[in-house]
N, C-alpha and C positions, 0 to 999 in steps of 0.2 A: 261572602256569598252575595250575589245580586239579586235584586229583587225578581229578577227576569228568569233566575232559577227554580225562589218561591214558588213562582205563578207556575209555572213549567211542573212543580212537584205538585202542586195542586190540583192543577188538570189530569194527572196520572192517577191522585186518589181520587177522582172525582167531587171535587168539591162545590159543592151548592151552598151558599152563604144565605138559606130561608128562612130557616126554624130551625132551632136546639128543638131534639128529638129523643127524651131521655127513655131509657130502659125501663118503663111500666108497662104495664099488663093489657092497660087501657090504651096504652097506644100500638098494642100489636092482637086487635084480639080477634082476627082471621088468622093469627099465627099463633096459638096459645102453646101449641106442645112443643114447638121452637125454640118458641120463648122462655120457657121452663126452663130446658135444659142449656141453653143461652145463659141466663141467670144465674142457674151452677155453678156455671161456669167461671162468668165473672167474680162470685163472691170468692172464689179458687183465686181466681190473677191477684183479688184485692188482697187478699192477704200475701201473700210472692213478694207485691209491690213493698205493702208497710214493711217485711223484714228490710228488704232493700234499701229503701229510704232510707229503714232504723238507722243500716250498716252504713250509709254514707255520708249520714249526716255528723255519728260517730268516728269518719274517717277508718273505719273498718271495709273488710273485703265484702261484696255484697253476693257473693259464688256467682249461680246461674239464674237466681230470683228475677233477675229483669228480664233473662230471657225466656223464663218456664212463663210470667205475666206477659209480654209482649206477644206471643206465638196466641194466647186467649185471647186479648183486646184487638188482636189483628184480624181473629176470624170473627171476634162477635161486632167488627166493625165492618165486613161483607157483610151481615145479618141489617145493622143500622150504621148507616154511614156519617149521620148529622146528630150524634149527641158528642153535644161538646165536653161533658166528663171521660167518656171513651176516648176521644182525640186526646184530650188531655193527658190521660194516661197511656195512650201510645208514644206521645211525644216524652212525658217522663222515662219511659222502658229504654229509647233512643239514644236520651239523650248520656246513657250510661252503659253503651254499646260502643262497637268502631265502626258504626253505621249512623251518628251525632245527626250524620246534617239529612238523615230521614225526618229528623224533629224539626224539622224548621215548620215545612208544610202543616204541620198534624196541629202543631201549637197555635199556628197562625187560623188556622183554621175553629181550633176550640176556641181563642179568642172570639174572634166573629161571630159564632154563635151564639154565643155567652159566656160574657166579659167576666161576669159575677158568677158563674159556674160556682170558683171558689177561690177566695184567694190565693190560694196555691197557683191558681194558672199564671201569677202574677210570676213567680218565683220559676216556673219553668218559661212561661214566654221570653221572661229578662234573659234567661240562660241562651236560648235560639237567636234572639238578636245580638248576646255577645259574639255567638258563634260570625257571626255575620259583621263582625266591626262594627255596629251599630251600640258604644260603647254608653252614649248620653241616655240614649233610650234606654237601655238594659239598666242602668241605674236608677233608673225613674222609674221602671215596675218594681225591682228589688225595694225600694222605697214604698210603693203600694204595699206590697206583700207585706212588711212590715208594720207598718200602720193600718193593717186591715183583718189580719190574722192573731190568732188567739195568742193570748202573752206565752202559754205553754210550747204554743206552736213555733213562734216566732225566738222561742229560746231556746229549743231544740237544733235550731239551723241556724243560732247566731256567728259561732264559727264560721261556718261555710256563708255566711251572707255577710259578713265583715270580709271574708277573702275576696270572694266575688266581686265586690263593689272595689276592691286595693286591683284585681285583676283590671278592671275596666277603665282606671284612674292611670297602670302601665301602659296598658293598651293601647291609650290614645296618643302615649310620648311614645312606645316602640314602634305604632307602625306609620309615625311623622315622619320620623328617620331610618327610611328604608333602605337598607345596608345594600352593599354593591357586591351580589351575587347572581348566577342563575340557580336555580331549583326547578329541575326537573324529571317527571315520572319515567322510569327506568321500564319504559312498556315489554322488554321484550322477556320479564323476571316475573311480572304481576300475572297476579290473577284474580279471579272477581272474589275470592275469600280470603281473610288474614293473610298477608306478607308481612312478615316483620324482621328486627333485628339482624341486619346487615354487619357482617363482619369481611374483613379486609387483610390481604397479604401486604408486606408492604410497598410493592410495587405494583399495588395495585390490579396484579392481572387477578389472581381468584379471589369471587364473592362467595358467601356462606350467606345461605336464608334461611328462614323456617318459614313453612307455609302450612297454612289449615285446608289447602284447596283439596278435593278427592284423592284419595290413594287407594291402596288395596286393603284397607284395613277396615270395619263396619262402621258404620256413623252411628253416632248418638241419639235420645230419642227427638232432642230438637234438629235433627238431619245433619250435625255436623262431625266434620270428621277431627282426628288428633292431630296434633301439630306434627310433622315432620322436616327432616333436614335436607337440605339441595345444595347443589354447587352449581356454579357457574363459570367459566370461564370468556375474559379478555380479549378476542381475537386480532384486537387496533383499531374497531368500528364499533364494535357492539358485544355485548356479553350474550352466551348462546343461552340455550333455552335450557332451565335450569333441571338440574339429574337429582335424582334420589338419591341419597348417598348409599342406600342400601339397609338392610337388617339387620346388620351387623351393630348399627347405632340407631333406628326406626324401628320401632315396637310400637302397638298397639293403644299403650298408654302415651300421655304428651313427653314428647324432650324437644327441649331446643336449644340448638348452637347461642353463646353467647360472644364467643371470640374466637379467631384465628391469631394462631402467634403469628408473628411476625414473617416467619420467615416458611409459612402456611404448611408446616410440617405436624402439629397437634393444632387440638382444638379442646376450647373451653366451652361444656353444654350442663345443661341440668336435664335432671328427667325425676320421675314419680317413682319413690322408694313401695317398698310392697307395706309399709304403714301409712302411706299415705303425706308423704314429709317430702317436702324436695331437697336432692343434693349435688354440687357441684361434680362433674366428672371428666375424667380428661382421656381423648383417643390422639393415638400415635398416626399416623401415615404410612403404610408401609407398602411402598412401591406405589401400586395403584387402590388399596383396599384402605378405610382406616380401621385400628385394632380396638375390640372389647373393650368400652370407655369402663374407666376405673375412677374411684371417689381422689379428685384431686389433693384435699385436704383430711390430716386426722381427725379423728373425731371427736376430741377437743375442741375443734371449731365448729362443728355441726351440731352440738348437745341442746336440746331444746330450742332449737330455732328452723326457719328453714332455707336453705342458702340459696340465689337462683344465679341470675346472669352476672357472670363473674370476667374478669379481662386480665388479662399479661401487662406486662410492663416488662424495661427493657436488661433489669437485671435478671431476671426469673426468681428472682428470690421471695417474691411478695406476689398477693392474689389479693386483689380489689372485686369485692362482691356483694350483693345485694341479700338483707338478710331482713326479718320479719321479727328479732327477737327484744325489741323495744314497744312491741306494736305496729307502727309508722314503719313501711320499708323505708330502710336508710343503706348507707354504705358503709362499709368494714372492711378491713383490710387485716391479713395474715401473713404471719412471715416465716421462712422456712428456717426452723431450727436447726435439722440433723439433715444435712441434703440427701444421704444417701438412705437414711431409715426412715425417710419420708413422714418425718413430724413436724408440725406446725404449731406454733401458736395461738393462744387464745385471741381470739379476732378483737379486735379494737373500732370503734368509730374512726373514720377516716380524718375530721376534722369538724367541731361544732359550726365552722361557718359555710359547710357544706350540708351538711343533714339539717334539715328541717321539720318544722313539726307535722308535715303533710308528707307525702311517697316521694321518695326517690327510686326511680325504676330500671336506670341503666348507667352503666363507668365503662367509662374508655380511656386507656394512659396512652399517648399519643410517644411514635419509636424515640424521641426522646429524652423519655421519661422527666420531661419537664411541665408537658400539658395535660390536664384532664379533662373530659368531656362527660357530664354527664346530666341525663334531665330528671325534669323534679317538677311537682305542685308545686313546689314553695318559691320561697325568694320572689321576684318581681317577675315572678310570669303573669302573661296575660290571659290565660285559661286555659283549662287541662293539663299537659305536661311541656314544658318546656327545654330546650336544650339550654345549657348554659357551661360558661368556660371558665377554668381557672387555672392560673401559674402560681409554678416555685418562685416564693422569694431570695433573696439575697442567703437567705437562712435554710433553706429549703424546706419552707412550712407552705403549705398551700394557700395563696389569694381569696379576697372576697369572690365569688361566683361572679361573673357578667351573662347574662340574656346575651345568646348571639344574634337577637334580634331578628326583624322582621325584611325579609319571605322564609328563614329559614325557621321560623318559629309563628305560630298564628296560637290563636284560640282555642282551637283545635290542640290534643297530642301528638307531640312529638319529642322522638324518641329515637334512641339508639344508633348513635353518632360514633361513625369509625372514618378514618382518612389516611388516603395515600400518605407515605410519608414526606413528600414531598410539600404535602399541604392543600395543596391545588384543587383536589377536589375532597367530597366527602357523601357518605352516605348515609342518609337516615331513614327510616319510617315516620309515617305519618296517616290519620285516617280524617285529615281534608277532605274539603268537597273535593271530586273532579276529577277524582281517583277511578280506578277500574272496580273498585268494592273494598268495604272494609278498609283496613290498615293496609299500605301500598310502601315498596320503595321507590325513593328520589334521589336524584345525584347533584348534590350541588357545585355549582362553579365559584370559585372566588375569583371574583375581575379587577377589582381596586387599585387604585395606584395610593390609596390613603396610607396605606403602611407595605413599606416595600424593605425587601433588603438584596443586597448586591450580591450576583449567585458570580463568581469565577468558573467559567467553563475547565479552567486548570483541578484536575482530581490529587489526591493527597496520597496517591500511592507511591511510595516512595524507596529507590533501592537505595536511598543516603538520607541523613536526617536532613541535611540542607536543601538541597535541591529535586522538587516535586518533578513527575514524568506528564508529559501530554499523554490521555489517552481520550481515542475517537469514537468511545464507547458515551463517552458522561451524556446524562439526559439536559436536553436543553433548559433555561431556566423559568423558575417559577416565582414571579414576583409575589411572595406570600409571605403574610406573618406569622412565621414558623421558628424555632426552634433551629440550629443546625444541626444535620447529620448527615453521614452519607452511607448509601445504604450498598452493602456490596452482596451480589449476584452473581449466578453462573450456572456450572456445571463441571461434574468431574467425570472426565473420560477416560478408560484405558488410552494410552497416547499409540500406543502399536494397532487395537480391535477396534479403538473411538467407540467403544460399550461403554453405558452408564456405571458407575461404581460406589457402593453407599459407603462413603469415608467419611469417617471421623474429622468435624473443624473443630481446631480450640480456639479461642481467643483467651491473647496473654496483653496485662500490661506492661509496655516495657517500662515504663517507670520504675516501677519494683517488679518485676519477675511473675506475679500473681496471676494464676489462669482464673478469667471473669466467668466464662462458660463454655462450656462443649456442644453439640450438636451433631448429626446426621446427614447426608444428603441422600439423596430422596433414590430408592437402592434400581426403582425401576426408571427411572428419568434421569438420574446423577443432580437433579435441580438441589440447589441450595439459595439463603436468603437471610441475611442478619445486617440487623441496624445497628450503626456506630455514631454514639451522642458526640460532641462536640470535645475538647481540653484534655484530650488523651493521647499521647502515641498508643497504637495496638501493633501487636504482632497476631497474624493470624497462620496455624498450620495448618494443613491437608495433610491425613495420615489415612494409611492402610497397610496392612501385615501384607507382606512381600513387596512391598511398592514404596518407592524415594517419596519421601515429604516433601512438599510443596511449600512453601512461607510466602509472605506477604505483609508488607507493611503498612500504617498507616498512620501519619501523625496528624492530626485533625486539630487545629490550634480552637482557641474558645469562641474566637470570632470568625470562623470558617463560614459557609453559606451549607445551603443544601448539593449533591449529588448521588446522581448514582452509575457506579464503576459494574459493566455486565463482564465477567472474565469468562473464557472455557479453559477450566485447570486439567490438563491431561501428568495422569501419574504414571511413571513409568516404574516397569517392574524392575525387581533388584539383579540387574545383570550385568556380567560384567560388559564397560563399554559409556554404560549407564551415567548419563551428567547431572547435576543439580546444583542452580544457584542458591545461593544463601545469600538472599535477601536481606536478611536479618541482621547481617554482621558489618559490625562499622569499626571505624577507625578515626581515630585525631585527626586533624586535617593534618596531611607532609609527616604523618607517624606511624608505627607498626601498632604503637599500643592500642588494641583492643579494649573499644569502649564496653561499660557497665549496659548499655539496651543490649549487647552482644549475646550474654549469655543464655537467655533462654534458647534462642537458636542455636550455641553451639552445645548449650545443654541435649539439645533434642537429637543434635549429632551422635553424641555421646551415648544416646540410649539405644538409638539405632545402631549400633557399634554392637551394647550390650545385648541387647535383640539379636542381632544374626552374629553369633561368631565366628563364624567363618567368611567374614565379610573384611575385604582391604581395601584400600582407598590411596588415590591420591588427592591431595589438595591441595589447590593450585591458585594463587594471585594475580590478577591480567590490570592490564592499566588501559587508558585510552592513548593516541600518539600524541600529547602535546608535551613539549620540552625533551630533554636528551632522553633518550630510547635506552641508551647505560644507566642510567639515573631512574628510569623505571623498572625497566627490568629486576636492578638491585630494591628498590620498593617492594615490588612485588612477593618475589622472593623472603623479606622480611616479614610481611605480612602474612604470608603462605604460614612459614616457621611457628608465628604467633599464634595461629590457628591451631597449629597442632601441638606447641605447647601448653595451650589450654586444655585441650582434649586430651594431652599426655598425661594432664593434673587430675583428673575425672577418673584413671584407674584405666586407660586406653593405652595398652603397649606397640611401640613405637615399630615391630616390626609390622604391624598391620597395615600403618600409615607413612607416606611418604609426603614432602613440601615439595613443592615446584614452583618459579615465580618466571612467567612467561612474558611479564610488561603487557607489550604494545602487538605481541604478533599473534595474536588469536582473537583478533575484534568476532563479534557477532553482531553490530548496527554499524553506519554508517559516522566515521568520524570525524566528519565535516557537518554535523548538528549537534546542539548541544545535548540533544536527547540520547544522540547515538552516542558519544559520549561518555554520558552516564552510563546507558547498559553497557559499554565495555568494562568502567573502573569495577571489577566484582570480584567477589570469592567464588570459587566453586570446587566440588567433589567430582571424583571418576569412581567407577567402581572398577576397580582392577583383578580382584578376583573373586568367589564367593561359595 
């Protein structure tokens, strides 16, 4: 904060640096019945305040105490503008809102009038000027306060004056080395009241917020309304103007989004149980509406505690969430025991060298599932809440925290850290000066050449394990220090009506056979959206009842870079006529034998067989033209066989199916590139009758 601010907030409260003007009788006594009820008034706030204080100096929740006191102190300072206790205690109520850097002015001003007020004022000025990077000076009251204030006093708030002072000691090494980002206010999301907790697809086109600004629902008796949920969308320029999500998940009481999966089809939010206890819940997507959020976890995990902003990660098998039942919000994590009976386990602390003995208020697992983001008092922040990051090791145990450092971290809180999966950008809240009001979101850039990794514009989608395809879909690259993945995208269309269709994705490892998870696409849009970590081949299917599966492969080596492959999968219905490559199915190099990634795909054939029985097939082996045309064809033809004596071992009787090996004379690309090529050498099915 610059001093040109102060002054600026000062002239707005009108400040005259004359005389301390305290609240007696004898200084108002053309106003005495004013005054009286003036007084009431006050000795109401003071008590507000001390719970408050009590509650934060014990690192406890302080409710709405500072602002049932501040809305008092604000009106009984229109009454008298120049008592520097009243200032004083404006600027404490502030300084414990998302309204912070209202305290600058108030305090700077009870100073001025009297230095000696109390020494307390020592203890909230230090606080305003840390706000302000003014980290020497702010140690140097904290100091006063200490040596001036009563031993009872000063042991009350030794805690918090021993952090405070480690805050300001960070402070001045985090923002020496001002990291190579941009940070900035995402104006067209904000609004002059609470914006917070931004969550993310992973490609970034939909944001999820919660905002306190007006709805249609009654405000409070301090005028303010409940949090509600928005969306927005990505248009390539700007995100539009954010939408309610609707009733369906916006009630009366607060809820807020805390995550989008990944592939923005459910969401993680909390809301206020009818005892008063918050619980994690989770809404589906369906079509355009989302559905009756439902408690994500058993209640094994929710017993005595309260759970709030919770996030995905990239197996679905665990929930990383914020939980209140140590005291100190910390992080916890649960893992799904029975997938389908939807049991959980007893939540665990995430890691001691994560939780601290101060709040932790937000986690984000990064697509993946190698990075964490999440902020906190603790650790080497430099005041209020900071973001900070941690990696897997070698072991897959979570890292010391790192401060992502300064602009994306000040004095100020901040909080609620979600990023494209690319890396490149990210979004937080924050209730900085310079905001539209209160807590605000920001979009940060990562610009750095400090740590870079080499993106291959070449995608990993592959119809052979050896040899990768161009496609002119991959996003350009992003020099960030990310994690590899690549994230695959699309849509599922009728291939005949090119209508949206909600089909079933699986992802299978082809390593061992093992299906990772299933999914939806999106029944009114056909949209679909899932991140793929690094050191894995997958196999991915498209399914829908009367409709040929779709496959896709992807072998992603461990030192892959990031992309992302945008496909539009058209499924076609089961008729005859009807073709489908299989992707999926490989071969020895120069051999018929049917390799071991093979069979999940021609498992799927196989089921599809069992599914329609009345369903017959040919399949058929094509080569590309190079070397003798006899010598492929006879390939072909081998390989075809082998196809269908695998399927004939499945319990698939052999008049349904026929082999055919065509070689070299039904190209479908161009066999003078190496691409065209490839798609020629394939397997594929007919449907021949049905």
């Amino acid at each position: 904060m610059k001093h040109i601010f102060t002054l600026f907030l000062s002239i707005i409260i009108g400040s005259v640096f004359a005389q301390n003007v305290e609240f007696k009788a004898s200084n108002f006594k053309d106003k005495k019945d004013e005054f009286k009820a003036i007084k009431v008034e006050l000795n109401q706030a003071t008590e507000f305040l001390t719970v408050a204080n009590d509650a934060i100096a014990l690192i406890t929740d302080p409710g709405d105490n500072f602002i049932e006191a501040l809305n008092i102190f604000l009106n009984a300072n229109k009454f008298n503008p120049n008592s520097a206790r009243n200032n004083m205690n404006i600027a404490n109520c502030y300084l414990y809102t998302n309204e912070k850097y209202n305290a600058i002015a108030y305090a700077e001003k009870a100073y001025k009038l009297n230095a000696d007020v109390d020494p307390f004022i020592h203890f909230i000025y230090g606080q305003t000027l840390q706000l302000q990077g003014e980290f020497k000076e702010a140690k140097s009251h904290y100091k006063i306060f200490e040596e001036n204030a009563k031993n009872n006093y000063v042991e009350e708030y030794k805690k918090l004056m021993t952090k405070y002072k480690k805050e300001c000691n960070y402070g001045e090494e985090i923002m020496a080395d001002k990291k190579r980002v941009w940070v900035d206010i995402v104006t067209e999301v904000n609004s002059p009241e609470d914006d917070f907790s931004p969550s993310l697809s992973a490609d970034g086109e939909t944001l999820i917020i919660n905002s306190k600004r007006k709805n249609n629902h009654s405000a409070d008796k301090n005028g303010a309304y409940d949090s509600d949920i928005y969306q927005c969308t990505w248009d390539g320029k700007k995100w539009s103007v954010p939408k309610n999500v609707g009733d369906q998940l916006n009630t009366e009481k607060d809820e807020a989004a805390s995550a989008l999966a990944y592939d923005g089809q459910r969401l993680l939010l909390w809301k206020t149980d009818n005892d008063g206890s918050s619980t994690v819940y989770e809404s589906a997507l369906n079509g355009l509406s989302w559905s009756e959020p439902c408690a994500k976890m058993s209640y094994i995990v929710k017993k005595d505690q309260n759970t709030t902003f919770a996030c995905y990660e990239p197996l679905d098998i665990k929930v990383h969430y914020i939980t209140d039942k140590r005291g100190n919000r910390n992080i916890d994590f649960s893992g799904l025991m029975v997938q389908y009976e939807n049991k959980w386990g007893e939540g665990k602390s995430v890691s001691h060298k994560l939780n601290s003995k101060f709040h932790e208020e937000s986690v984000y697992i990064h697509p993946s599932g190698e990075i964490m983001y999440f902020s906190s008092q603790g650790h080497n922040s430099m005041g209020g809440t900071d973001i900070f990051v941690s990696y897997k090791d070698e072991l897959k145990q979570w890292g010391e925290p790192i401060n992502m450092g300064y602009p994306i971290n000040t004095p100020y809180d901040d909080q609620f850290f979600a990023a494209t999966a690319n890396g490149k950008y990210a979004y937080i809240s924050s209730n900085r000066a310079g905001g539209a009001g209160g807590t605000d979101i920001y979009k940060i850039t990562f610009w750095g050449d400090e740590k870079q990794v080499i993106v291959d514009t070449e995608d990993y989608l592959l119809a052979s394990i050896a040899k990768p395809i161009k496609d002119k879909t991959i996003a350009k690259e992003a020099k960030v220090d990310q994690k590899s993945l690549t994230v695959f995208k699309g849509r599922v269309l009728d291939a005949i009506t090119g209508k949206p269709i909600e089909a079933k994705l699986e992802i299978i490892d082809n390593g061992n056979g093992k299906e990772i998870s299933t999914f939806k696409s999106n029944s009114a849009t056909g949209k679909f959206l899932l991140s793929l970590p690094a050191g894995t081949n997958y196999g991915i299917s498209v399914k829908k009842s009367n409709y040929l599966f779709h496959s896709e492969n992807f072998n992603l080596p461990s030192n892959g870079a990031f992309n992302i492959v945008d496909k539009t999968i058209e499924l076609k219905n089961i008729k005859i006529g009807s073709k489908i490559a299989l992707r999926n199915v490989f071969f020895a190099t120069g051999s018929s034998a049917v390799t071991i990634e093979s069979h999940p795909e021609l498992d799927r054939l196989v089921k599809l067989l069992k599914d329609v029985p009345g369903l017959k097939i040919e399949i058929s082996g094509h080569t590309d033209n190079q070397g003798s045309g006899e010598i492929n064809t006879k390939l072909s033809q081998e390989r075809a066989d082998a196809v269908l004596t695998y399927v004939q071992s499945k319990g698939i009787t052999t008049d349904r199916m026929t082999a055919k090996g065509y070689g070299p004379s039904q190209p479908v690309a161009d066999n003078n590139t190496s691409t065209g090529r490839q798609e020629n050498r394939r397997t594929e099915l007919e449907i021949t009758a049905n």
